[in-house]
N, C-alpha and C positions, 0 to 999 in steps of 0.2 A: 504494500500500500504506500502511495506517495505521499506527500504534504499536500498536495488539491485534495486526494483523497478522503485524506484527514480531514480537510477545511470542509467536505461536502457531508459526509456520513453522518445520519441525523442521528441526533440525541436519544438518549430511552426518555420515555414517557416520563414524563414527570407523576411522583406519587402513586408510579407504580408498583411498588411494593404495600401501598397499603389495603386492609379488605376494603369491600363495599359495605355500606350500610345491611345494603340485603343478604350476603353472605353471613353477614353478622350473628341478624336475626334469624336467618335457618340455622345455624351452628347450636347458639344460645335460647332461641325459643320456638323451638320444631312445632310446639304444642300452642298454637297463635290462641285459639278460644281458651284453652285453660292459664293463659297467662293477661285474658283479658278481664279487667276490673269489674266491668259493665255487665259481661257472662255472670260472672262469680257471682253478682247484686241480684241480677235475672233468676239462678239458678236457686237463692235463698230466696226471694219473692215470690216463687213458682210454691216450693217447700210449704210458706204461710198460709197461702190464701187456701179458702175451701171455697166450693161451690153454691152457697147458701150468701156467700157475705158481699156486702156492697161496697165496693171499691175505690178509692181518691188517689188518683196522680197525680199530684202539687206541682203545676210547675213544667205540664203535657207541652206545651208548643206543640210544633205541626206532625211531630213524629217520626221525624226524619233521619233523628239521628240517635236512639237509644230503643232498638229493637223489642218485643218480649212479646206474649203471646197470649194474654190472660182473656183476652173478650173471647166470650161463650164458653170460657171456663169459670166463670163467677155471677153471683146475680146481676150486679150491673158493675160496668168500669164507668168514671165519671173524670174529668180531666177539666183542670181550670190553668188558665194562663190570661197574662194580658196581651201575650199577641191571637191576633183575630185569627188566626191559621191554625189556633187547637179547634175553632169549630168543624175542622175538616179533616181532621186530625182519624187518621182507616183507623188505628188501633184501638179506639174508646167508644162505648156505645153513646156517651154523649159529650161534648167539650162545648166548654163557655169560657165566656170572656169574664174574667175578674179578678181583683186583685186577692193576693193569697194571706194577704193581713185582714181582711172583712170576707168570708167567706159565703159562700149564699145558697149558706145550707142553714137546716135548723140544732139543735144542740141532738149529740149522739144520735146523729143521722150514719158513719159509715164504720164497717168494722175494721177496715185496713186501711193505713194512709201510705203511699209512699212515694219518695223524689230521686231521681237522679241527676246527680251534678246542680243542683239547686241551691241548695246550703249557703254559697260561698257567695252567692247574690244577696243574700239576705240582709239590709240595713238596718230592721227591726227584730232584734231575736227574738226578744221578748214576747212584742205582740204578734209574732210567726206562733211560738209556743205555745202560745194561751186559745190562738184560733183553732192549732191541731187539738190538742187537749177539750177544746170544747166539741167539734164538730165528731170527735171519736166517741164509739157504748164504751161502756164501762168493760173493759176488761181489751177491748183494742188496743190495736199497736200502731206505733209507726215506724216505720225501717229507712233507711236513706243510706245514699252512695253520697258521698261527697271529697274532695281533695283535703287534705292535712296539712293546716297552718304551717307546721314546720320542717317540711319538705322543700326540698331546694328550688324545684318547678315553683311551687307556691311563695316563695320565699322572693324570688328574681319578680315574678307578677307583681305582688305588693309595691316594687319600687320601679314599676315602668306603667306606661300609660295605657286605657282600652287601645287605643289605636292601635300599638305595638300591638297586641293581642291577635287583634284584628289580622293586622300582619301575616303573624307567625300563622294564625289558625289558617289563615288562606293558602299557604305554604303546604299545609298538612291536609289540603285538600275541603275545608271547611267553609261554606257561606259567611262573608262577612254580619250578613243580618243574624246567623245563630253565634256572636259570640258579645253578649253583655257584659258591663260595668261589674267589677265583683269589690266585697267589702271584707269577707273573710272574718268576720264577726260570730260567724256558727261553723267553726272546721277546727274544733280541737275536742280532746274528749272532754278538759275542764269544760269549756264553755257551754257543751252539749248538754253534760251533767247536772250544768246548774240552771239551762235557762228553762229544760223542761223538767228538773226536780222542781223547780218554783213553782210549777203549776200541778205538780201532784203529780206527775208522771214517772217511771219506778225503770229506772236500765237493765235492760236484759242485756246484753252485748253491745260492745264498741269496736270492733276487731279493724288492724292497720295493715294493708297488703302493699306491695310493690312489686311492682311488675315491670314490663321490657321499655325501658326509656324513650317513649314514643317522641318526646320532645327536643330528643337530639339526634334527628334524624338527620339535621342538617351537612353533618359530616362525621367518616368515620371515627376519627379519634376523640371525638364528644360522644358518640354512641356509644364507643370500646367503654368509656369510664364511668358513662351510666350502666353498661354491662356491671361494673366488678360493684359502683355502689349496691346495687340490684342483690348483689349474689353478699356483701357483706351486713347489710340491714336484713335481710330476711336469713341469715345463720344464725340469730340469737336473739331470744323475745327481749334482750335488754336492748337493743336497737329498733321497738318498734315502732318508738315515737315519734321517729326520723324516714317511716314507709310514707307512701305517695298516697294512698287511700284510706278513707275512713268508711268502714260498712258498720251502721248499728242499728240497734232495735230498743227501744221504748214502749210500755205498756202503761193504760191507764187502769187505772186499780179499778175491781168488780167493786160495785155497791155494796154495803154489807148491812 
């Protein structure tokens, strides 16, 4: 080979030695539905309900984007949101428009309440708590999926703007119109504890999972390190304050 030769023979790829994100994720999570949060919330919610009980989505929108299967498996599913597109909403037998702090039900109208990804919207815990507590019989639950104040994902949101959200979510394949303002006011187990202890409500479970780094998809060596946190918060329940999920359940005490 000469020096022209030299001067011409193209370069290796840059960054060619590193994985892809998707290699990644087949490597470290073969098992996509069972490392998925939303399944896991789905699979406990499926578990609670019975066939007899009438049912509250808090927080349904148009259904677009948190799958489950409960209509004609329960007396009725009912879904309240203030966007107009839960009226249309396939998954509910009926969705309304309303806000989720004044509900426009009567006092223990349903026997199952539950939300996903809702929580971290919440600007009034309080009066969220006192409406579930009210509109629940006696002896109802309420279950919810929500993110973990103190998770790093959650932790970067708190100090960047909706926009950015916005952003990132449309990156990940997301409608700008599904991603709201969050206040993170209801995403820790204290605060869960106490706003619907306040109102008479009695905790069955708070459990904290973490799963495949969806949020650093952006490139691989931000995935690889959401890989290893992944794998070192879920070796040890003294790390699970620091998982990316909160899945829990609430019960209103029977009459006595």
């Amino acid at each position: 080979m000469n020096a022209r030769d030299i001067r011409t023979a193209p370069l290796p790829a840059a960054r060619s030695w590193l994985p892809t994100v998707a290699s990644l994720r087949s490597r470290f999570y073969p098992d996509v539905v069972g490392r998925d949060p939303v399944a896991a919330f789905v699979r406990r919610l499926e578990r609670a309900v019975k066939p007899r009980d009438r049912v509250l989505d808090l927080g349904a929108g148009a259904g677009e984007l948190n799958h489950y299967s409960l209509k004609g498996r329960v007396r009725q599913l009912v879904g309240v949101d203030l966007d107009p597109r839960v009226r249309s909403n396939p998954l509910l037998d009926a969705g309304l428009g309303a806000d989720i702090y004044a509900l426009p039900f009567r006092d223990n109208s349903f026997d199952l309440i539950f939300s996903i990804y809702v929580l971290e919207h919440v600007d009034r815990p309080s009066a969220l708590a006192g409406e579930v507590a009210r509109v629940l019989r006696p002896g109802g639950r309420c279950i919810f999926l929500t993110p973990n104040v103190y998770h790093y994902v959650t932790l970067l949101s708190r100090l960047t703007p909706t926009g950015f959200h916005r952003w990132i979510n449309e990156k990940r394949g997301r409608a700008a119109d599904d991603t709201f303002p969050t206040c993170y006011r209801l995403n820790s187990r204290g605060a869960l504890t106490r706003e619907f202890g306040r109102v008479g409500m009695r905790k069955v479970a708070i459990d904290a999972i973490e799963v495949q780094p969806n949020y650093l998809t952006f490139h691989p060596l931000a995935y690889a390190a959401g890989v290893v946190f992944e794998r070192i918060v879920n070796a040890t329940s003294a790390l699970s304050s620091l998982r990316v999920n909160l899945i829990g359940t609430f019960e209103k005490p029977r009459c006595r």
